[in-house]
C-alpha positions in Angstrom: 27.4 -8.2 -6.3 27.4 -8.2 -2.4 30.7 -6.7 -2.7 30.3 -4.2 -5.0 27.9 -2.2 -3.7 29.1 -2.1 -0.3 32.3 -0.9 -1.7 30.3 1.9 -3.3 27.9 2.7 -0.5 24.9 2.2 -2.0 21.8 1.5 -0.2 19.3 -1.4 -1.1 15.6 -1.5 -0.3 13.0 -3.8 -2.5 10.1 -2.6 -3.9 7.0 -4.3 -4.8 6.3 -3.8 -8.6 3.3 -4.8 -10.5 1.7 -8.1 -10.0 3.6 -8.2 -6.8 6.6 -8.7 -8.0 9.8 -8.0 -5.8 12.2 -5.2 -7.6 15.7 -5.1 -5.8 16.0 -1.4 -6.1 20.0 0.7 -5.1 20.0 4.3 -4.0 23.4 6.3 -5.0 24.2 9.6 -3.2 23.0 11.5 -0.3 19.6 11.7 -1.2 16.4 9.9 -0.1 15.6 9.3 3.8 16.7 6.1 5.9 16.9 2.3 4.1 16.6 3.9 0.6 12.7 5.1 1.4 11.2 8.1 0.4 12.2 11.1 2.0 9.8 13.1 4.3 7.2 15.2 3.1 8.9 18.8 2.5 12.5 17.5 2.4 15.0 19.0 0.4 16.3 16.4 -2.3 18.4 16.5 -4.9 16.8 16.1 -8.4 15.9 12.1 -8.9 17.5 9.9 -11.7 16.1 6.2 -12.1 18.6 4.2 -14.4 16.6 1.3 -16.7 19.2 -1.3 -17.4 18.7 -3.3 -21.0 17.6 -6.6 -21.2 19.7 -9.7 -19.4 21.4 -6.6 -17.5 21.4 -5.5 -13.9 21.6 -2.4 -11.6 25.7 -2.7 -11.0 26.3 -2.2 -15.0 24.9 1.4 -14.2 28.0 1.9 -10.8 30.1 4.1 -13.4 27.4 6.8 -14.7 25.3 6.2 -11.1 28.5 8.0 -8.9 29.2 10.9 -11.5 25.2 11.3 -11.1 25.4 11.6 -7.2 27.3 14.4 -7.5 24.1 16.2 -7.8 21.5 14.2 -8.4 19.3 11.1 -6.1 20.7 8.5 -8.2 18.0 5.1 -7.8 18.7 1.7 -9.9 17.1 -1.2 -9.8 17.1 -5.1 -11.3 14.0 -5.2 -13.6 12.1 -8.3 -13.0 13.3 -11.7 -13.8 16.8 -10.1 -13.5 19.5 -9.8 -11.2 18.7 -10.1 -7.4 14.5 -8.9 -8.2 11.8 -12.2 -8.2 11.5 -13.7 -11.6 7.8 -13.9 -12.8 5.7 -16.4 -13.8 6.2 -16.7 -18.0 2.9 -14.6 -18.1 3.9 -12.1 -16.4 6.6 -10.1 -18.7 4.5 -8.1 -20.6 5.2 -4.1 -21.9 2.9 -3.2 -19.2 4.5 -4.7 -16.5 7.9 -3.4 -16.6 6.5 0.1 -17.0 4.3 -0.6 -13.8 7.3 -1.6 -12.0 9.0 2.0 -13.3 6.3 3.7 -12.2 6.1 2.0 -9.0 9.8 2.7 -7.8 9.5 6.0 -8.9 6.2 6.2 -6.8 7.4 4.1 -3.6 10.8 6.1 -3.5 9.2 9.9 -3.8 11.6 10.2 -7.3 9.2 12.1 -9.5 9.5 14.4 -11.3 12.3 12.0 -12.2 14.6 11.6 -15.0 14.7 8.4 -16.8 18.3 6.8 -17.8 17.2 4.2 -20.2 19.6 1.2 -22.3 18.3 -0.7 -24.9 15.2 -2.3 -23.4 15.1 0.0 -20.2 15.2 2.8 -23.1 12.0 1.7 -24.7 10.4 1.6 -20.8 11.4 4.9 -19.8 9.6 6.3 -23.1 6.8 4.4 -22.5 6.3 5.3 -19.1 6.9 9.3 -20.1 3.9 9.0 -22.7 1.7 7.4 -20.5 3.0 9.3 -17.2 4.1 12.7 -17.8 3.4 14.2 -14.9 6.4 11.7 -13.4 9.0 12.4 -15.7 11.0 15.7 -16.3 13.6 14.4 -19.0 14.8 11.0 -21.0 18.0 9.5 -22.5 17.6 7.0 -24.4 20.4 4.9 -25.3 20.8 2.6 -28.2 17.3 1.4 -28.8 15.4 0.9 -32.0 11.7 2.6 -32.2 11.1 0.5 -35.5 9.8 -2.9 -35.3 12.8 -5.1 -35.4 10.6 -8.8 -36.8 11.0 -12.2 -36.4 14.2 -12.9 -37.8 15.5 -10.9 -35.3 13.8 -13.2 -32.0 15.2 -16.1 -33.9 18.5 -15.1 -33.9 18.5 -14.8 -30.5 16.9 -17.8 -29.7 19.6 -19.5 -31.8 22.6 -17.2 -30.2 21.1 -18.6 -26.6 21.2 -22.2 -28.0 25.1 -21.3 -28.6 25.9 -20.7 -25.2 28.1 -23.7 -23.5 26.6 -23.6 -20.0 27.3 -24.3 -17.1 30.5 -22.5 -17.3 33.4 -24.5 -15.4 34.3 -20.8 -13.6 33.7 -17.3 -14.3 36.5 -17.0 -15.4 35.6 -19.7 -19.1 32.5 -17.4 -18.7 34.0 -13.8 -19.2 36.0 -15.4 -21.7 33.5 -16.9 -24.4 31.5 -13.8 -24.3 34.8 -11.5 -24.8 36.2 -13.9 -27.5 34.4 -17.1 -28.3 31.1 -15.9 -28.6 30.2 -16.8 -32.6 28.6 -13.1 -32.7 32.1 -11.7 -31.9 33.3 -13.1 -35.4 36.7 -13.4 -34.3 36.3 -9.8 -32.3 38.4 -9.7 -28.8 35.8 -7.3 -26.4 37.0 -7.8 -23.0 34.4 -5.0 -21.9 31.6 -7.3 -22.9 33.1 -10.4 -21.5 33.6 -8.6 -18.1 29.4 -7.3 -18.5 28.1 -10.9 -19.3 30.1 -12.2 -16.1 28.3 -9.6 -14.1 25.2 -11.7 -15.5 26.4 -15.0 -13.9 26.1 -17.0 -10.6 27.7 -19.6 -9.4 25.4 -23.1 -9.1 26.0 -26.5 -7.9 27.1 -27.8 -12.0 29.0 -24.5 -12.7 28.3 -21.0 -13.6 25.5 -20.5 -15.3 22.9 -17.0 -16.0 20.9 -15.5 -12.9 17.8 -15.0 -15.3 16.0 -17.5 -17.7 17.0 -17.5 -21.1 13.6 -18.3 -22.3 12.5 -15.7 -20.1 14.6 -13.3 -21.8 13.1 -14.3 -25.5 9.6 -14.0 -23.9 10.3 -10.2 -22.8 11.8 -9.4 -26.4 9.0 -10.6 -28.2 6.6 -8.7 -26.4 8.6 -5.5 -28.0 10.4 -6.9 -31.4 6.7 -7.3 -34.1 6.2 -3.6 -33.0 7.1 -0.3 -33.7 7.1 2.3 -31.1 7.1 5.8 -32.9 3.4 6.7 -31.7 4.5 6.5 -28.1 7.7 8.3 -28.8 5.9 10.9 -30.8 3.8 11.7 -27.3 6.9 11.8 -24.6 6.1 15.2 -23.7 9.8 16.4 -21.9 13.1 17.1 -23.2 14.7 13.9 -24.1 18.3 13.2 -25.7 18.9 9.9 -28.2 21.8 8.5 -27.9 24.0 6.1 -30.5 27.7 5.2 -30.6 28.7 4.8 -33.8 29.0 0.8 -34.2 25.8 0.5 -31.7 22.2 -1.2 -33.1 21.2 2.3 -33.5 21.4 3.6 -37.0 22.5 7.3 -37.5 19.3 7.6 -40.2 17.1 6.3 -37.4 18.2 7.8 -34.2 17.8 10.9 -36.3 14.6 10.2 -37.0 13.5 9.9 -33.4 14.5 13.0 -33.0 12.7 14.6 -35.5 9.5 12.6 -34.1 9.9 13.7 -30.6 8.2 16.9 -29.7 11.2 18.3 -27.8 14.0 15.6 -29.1 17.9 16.1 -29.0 21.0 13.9 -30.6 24.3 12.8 -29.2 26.8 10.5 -30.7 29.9 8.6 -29.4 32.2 8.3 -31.9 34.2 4.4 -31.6 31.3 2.9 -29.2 29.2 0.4 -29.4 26.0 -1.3 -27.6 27.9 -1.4 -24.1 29.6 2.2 -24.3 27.9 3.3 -20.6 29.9 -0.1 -19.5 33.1 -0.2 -21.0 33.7 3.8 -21.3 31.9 5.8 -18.8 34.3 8.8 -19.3 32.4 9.1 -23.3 29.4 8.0 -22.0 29.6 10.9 -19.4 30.7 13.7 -22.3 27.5 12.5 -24.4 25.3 13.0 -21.8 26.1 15.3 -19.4 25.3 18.4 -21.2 22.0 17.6 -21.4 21.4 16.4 -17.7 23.1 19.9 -16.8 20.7 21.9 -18.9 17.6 19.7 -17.3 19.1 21.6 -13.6 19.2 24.5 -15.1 16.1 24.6 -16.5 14.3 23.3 -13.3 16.3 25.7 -10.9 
């Protein structure tokens, strides 16, 4: 990871999150003052993005959208907790309300706001929490590919029996990049070299093999603190302009999505025809057509 974003010039600083927690936070662009901290009161800035990565992800799966962003925008991403290069919590400590707090506190600590929010899957639900609870941080949303219904318990044990499936430690990242692009028994026979090449990102190298940076049963404690609930009432209160976002073999349902847009006070649709649940990963060129448009008309309309 090292590599990668010294190749891309990005700038790291760590914020403190709720409960203390360390958040490995990446600032694209020219914006910002020195070391990634807030610039200095009065400063000219370009508008500020935060990107929310989805759950088991990390601030590098956002690289692609983050440096057609920079172009005019103070692009900021950053490893929620108990992923990627951030501090992993105590179990206890993974709750709804913390990983808005820790939104809230990058956008604070870094001088982002009014900020939009980039949000995938998990980091979706997040950035709409924090808008209803904070408007006065966020100007605009896109939310990508996540479900406001409750999603239920055969859902958590699915994944609980999908992490049980996993052969680690991997021998090299290479075997790793592999099952998840064509072993994995959720592919049913599928060949996705996109998500084998995301799940590597997801992998470090320990003294028995390859094997996850995060806990898995870290992971199933953060989903079920979302998956027995539904989350229209907080989307019905996100107050700015916010665009859904589905590709057409994603989790999102077209029925659904359009149904968070009729609940959102100011809601608008996009859809990426031949995409799935990685589509800002493996194709940022229709990931940036989806939601460009929208991010343009959020300048405008703050000009």
């Amino acid at each position: 990871m090292q590599e990668h974003y010294a190749k891309h010039g990005v700038r790291r600083t760590d914020v403190i999150g709720a409960d203390g927690i360390r958040l490995a936070t990446w600032e694209y662009g020219r914006g910002g003052g020195p070391e990634g901290l807030a610039p200095p009161a009065g400063a000219a800035t370009e508008p500020g993005v935060l990107l929310l990565h989805g759950l088991m992800g990390r601030a590098s799966h956002w690289a692609g959208t983050a440096q057609w962003l920079a172009e005019r925008h103070r692009v900021v991403a950053y490893d929620q907790r108990g992923h990627g290069e951030s501090e992993r919590p105590a179990d206890g400590l993974l709750t709804r309300e913390a990983y808005v707090a820790d939104a809230e506190a990058v956008i604070e600590a870094l001088g982002l706001a009014p900020v939009t929010l980039v949000g995938h899957a998990m980091g979706a639900l997040t950035a709409w929490q924090l808008a209803a609870r904070r408007p006065d941080l966020v100007r605009a949303l896109v939310i990508f590919d996540m479900r406001a219904s409750a999603l239920g318990g055969a859902s958590q044990l699915a994944w609980e029996e999908w992490f049980r499936t996993w052969p680690v430690p991997f021998p090299s990242l290479a075997a790793a990049r592999r099952w998840f692009a064509e072993e994995d028994p959720w592919l049913a026979g599928a060949r996705r070299p996109a998500r084998g090449d995301f799940h590597a990102d997801m992998m470090t190298l320990r003294e028995d093999g390859w094997r996850p940076v995060f806990s898995r049963s870290q992971m199933l404690r953060t989903r079920e603190t979302w998956v027995y609930d539904a989350h229209w009432d907080e989307l019905a209160q996100v107050e700015c302009p916010t665009l859904v976002v589905r590709g057409v073999d994603g989790e999102l349902g077209r029925a659904e999505a359009m149904e968070m847009v009729r609940v959102l006070p100011r809601g608008e649709y996009a859809e990426i025809p031949d995409a799935g649940h990685l589509v800002h990963y493996a194709d940022p060129a229709a990931w940036r057509t989806a939601t460009e448009p929208f991010l343009n008309g959020v300048l405008a309309a703050g000009a």
